[in-house]
N, C-alpha and C positions, 0 to 999 in steps of 0.2 A: 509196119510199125515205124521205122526210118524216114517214111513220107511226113506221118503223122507228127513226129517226133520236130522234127524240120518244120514242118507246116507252126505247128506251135510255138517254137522260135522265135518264128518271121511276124507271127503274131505280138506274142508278147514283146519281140521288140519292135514294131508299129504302137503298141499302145502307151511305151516305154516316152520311145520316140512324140509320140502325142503331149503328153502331159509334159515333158518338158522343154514344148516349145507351146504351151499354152498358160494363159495369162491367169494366174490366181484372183477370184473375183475381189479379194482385199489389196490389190497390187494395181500399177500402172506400168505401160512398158515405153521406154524412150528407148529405141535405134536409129543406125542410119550411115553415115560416112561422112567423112571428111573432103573434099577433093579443092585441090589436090593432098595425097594425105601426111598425115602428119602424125607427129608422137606424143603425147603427153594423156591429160586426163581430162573428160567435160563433167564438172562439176554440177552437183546438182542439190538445189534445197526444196523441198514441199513438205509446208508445214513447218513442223518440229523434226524433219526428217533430213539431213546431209547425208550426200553419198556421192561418189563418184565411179564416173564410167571408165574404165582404159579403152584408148583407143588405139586396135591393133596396126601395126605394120600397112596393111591395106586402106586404113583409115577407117575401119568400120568401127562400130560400138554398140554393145546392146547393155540394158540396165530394167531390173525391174525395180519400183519403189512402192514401198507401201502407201498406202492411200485410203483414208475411210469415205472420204465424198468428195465430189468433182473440186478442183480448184486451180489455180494457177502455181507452177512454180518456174523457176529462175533457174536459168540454167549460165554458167560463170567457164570460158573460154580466155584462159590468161587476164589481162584485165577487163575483157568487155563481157557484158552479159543480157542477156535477154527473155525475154517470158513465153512460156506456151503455157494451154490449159490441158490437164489428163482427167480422166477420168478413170474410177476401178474398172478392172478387166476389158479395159482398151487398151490400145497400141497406138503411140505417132510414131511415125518415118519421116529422119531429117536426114536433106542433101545442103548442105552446110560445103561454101563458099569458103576456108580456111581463112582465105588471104582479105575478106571484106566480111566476115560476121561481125556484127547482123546481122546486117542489110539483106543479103542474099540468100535467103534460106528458101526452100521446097518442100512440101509439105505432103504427108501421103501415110495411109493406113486409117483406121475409123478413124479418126480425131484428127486430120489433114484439113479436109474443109471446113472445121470449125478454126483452126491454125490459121487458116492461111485467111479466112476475113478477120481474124482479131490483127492480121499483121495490118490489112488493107485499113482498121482499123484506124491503128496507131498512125499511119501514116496522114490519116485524115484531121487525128487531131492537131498533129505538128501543124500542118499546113493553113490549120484554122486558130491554131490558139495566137492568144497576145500577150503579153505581161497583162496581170492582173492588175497593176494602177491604172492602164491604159481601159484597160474594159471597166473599170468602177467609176472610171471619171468620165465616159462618157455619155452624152445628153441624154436623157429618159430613151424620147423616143429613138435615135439610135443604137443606145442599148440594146433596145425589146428587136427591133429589125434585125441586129448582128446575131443574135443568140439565139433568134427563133428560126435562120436561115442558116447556120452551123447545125443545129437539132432537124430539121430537113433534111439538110446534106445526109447526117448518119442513119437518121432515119429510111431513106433512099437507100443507102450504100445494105444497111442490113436489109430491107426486102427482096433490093436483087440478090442479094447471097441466097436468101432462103428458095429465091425461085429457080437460084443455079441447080441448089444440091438438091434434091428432094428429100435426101437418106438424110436429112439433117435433122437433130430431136428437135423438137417441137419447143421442147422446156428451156432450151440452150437461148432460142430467140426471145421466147417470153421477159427473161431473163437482164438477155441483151436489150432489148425494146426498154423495159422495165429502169436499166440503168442509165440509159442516155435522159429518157423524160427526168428521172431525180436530179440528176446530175444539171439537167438544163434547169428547172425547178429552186436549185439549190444556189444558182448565180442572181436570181428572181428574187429568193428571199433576204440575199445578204446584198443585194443592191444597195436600197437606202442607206442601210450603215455606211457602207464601206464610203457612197459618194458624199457621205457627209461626212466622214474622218478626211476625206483626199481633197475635198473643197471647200470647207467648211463651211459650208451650210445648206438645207436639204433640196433634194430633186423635187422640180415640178409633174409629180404623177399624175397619170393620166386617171381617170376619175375608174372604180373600182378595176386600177392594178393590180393587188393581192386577191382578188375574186378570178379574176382572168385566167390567170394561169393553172392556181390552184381547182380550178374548176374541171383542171383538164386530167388531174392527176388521180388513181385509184388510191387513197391511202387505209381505206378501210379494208384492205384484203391479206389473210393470211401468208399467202406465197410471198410477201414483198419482206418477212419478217427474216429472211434468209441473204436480203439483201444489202450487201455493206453500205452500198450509196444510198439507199433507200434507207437504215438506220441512223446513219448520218444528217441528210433531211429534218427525219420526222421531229431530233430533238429541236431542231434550229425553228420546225415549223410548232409547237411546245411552246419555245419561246416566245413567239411571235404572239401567237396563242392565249398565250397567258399576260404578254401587256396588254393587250387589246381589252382581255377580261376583266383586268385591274382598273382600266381608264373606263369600262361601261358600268362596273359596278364598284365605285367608288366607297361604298359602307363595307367593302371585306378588308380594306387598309386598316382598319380597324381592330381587324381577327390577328390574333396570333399564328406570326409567317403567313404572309397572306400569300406570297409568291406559289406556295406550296398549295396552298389552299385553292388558288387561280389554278393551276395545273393538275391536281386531282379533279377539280370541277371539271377541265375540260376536256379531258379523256372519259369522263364519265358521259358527258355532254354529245362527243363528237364519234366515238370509236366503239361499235357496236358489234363488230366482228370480236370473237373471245380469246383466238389465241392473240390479236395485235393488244387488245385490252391490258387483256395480264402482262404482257410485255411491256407499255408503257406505263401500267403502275408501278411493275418491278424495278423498270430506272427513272420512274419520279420517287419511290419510296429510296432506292439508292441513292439517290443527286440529295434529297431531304437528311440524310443521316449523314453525308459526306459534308453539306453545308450546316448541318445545325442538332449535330450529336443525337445522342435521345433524350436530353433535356423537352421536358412534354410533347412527348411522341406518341403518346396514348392514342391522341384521336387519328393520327396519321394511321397509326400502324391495325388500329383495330378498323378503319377504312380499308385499308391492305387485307386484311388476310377473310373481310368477309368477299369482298369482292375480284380477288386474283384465283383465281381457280387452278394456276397452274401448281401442283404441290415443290414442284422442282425450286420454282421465284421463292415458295414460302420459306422453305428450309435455307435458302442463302439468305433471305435476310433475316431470319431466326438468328440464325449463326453470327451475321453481322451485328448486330444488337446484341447477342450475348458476349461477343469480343470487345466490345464499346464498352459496357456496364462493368469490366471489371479494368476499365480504367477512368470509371467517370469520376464526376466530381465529389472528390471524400471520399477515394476508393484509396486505398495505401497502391502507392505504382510498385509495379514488378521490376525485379532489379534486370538491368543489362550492365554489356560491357560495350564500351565504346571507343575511341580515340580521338586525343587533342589535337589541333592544327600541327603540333610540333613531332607525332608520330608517339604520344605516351599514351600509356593503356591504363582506363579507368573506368572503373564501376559505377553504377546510379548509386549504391551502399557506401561507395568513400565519402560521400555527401550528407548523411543522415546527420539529422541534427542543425544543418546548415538552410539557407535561402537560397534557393537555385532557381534560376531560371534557362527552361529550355528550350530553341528554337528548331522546329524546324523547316527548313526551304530548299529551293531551288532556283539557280541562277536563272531558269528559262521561267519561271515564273512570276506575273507580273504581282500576283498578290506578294509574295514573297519579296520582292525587291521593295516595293511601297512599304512592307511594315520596317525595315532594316531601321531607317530615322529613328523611331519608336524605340527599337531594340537598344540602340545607342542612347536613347536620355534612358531607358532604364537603368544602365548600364553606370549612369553618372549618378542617377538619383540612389542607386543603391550601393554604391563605390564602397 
């Protein structure tokens, strides 16, 4: 009975012993050491998530963080700080250089070799980036040569990786691949502008430019709708999109908000995959209520909701139109409180009865700085 009793023990604290040193599938775990070591705290944010690790006497550290899906977070060592990516129910292992972090970090446990190419990563963009005046101003054709021979390089640099590690996910590269093209893509479309703001007047492109590149890019596929650069893109290629629309079919300048009109057309037109569809109606019907209220939003919105399938898009912009409509125009405003430049506390109600005029802006924004003139002869005309 004593064997048995012991035997059981040893058991149940092996399974004890298990579970807590095993990763919760909702969790990431960040460990490692310091060397040489050292005392304080390695900070850490993912997400909506702060937390910090101690790091013992010996210079070790372990931390687990919550985590609902793979992403990057920032990890902050006195003033310098730098990025890994975790994923739920993995583990990195960092050998962290105290006396030169960042620079020097080593990488190890599942999520090591995806670490350690995002580091070879970084390094590559340093080594390749310019100032962005310098890259918009220069000539067509060495533009297109600079930026398609940086997109090689990383291109390169991620296939050897993948044919280093084998145990590397599959979807990690997809991912990686997926961002570098956007991101190369996304210098392509903002060319033109940029070299006609920096020289004043436009590049001599080479005869279908915007066909070429664009030609190279998957944008009809749902996997890319997870992507940030790939989001970023798509509005700018929208844009694009939608002048082109306006200048070949010049009788919709005629329609009411034709802007809007051009870019429902062209997602309709171009984007035939369902989940990227509902998504870019969802932020052309947001970009439309944010530019131009729901003063006659009928046909926008009753376009919207036959053809966005996702139920999720529908009820935010439910929601948003029904927050709009009770301050639209000849709605009585709901009172708040506020404060004057001078620090005094006042009501939208100490006003009733009175002409008010109310702004509101931001320094960082250009529409906002452009109406200020405006604000001031109001200001005179209504003195």
């Amino acid at each position: 009975m004593k064997r048995i009793a012991i035997l059981l023990i040893l058991v149940a604290g092996l399974f004890a012993g298990c579970h807590k040193s095993g990763i919760k599938p909702g969790e990431a775990r960040i460990s490692g050491v310091f060397t040489p070591a050292v005392s304080g705290y390695l900070n850490i944010t993912a997400g909506p998530v702060l937390d910090s690790a101690r790091i013992e006497k010996n210079g070790a550290f372990t931390i687990d963080i919550p985590l609902a899906s793979a992403g990057k977070a920032m990890l902050f060592f006195g003033n310098r700080l730098t990025d890994i990516l975790l994923e739920p129910g993995k583990e990195v292992k960092l050998n962290i250089n105290a006396i030169v972090f960042p620079e020097n970090i080593s990488f190890g446990g599942q999520l090591g070799p995806v670490n350690h190419y995002l580091t070879l990563a970084r390094k590559l963009d340093q080594q390749s980036s310019i100032a962005a005046a310098d890259l918009y101003a220069m000539e067509p054709e060495r533009f297109i040569h600079f930026t398609d021979s940086v997109k090689e390089q990383k291109i390169k640099l991620l296939a050897e990786y993948e044919a280093k590690y084998k145990e590397i996910d599959p979807g990690f590269v997809s991912r990686a691949r997926s961002e570098i093209e956007f991101s190369w893509a996304d210098q392509h479309i903002l060319y033109p502008t940029k070299y006609e703001i920096l020289k004043g007047n436009s590049p001599s492109l080479p005869a279908g430019y915007h066909i070429d590149y664009l030609n190279r890019l998957n944008l009809n596929s749902a996997i890319n709708i997870s992507n940030s650069v790939y989001k970023d893109f798509i509005q700018k290629y929208l844009d694009y999109r939608q002048s082109v629309y306006l200048t070949n079919h010049p009788n919709t300048a005629s329609l009411i908000f034709p802007e809007s009109v051009a870019r429902f057309r062209v997602i309709h037109e171009e984007f035939t995959d369902p989940a990227v569809a509902d998504y870019l109606l969802f932020t052309a019907m947001d970009d439309h209520l944010a530019n131009f209220g729901t003063t006659r939003v009928e046909t926008f919105i009753t376009d919207f909701r036959i053809n966005c399938k996702n139920p999720e898009y529908v009820k935010i912009i439910d929601g948003i139109i029904a927050s709009m409509e009770k301050v639209g125009l000849g709605k009585p405003a709901p009172d708040f409180t506020a404060f004057t430049p001078d620090g005094k506390k006042v009501k939208l109600s100490d006003y009733f009865g009175q002409l008010l005029y109310i702004g509101f802006w931001a320094s960082w924004s250009d529409w906002s700085t452009q109406e200020i003139p405006y604000f001031e002869q109001l200001r005179k005309d209504f003195a």
